[in-house]
N, C-alpha and C positions, 0 to 999 in steps of 0.2 A: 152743094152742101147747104142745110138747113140752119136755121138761126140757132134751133135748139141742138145741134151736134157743137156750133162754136159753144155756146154754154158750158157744154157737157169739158168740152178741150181746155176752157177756161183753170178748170179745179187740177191740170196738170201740177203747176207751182206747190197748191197746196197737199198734195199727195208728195210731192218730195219732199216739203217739208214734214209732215208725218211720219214718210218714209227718214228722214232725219233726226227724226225726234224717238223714233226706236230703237235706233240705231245707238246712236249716243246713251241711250238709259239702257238700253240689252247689249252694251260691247261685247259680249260670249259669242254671238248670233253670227254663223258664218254667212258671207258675199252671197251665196245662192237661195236663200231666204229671201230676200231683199226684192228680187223681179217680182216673185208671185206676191209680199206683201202691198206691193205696189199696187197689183194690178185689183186686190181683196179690197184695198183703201179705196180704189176706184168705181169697180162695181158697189160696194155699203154708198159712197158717197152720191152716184150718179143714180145708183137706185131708189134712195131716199129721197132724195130731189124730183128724180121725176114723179114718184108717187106724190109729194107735198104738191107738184103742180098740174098734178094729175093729165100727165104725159104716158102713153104707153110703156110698161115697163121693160118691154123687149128691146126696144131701140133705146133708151136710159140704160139698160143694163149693158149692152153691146158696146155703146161710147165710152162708158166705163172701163171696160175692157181695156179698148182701144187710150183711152186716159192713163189708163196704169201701164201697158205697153210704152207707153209714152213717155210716160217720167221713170222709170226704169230704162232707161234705150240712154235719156239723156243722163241718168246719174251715173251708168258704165259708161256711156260716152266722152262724157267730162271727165270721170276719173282716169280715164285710158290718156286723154291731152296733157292730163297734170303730170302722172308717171312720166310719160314721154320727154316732156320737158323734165324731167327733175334726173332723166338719164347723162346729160351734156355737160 
């Protein structure tokens, strides 16, 4: 893995909070929404970025991808442990 993929892995955090800050101001917006804005938040974020560093923008958009897969995996993943515990 290349320096600029961990970069790219970095803007996970900030993508869930985005992904959080939607969420909380659109409460209408159902559960299934949420993956693909993830992963929108990610490619816009990873895209821009690698254009500003004038990184190819095929592999910035791919990590992106991969970024918002990423914080969506982990905000149903978390919320799947919290339910679970809150079943006992």
């Amino acid at each position: 893995m290349e320096m600029r993929e961990l970069f790219g892995l970095a803007g996970v955090p900030f993508i869930i909070a985005m992904v959080e800050m939607v969420k909380r101001s659109f409460p209408g917006l159902h559960g299934e929404t949420f993956a693909p804005l993830a992963v929108f938040f990610g490619i816009v974020i990873n895209g821009a970025v690698g254009m500003y560093l004038g990184i190819d923008t095929f592999p910035a958009i791919m990590t992106g991808i991969v970024a918002g897969l990423v914080a969506s995996g982990l905000y149903s993943g978390g919320k799947a442990v919290v339910e679970m515990g809150s079943e006992d």
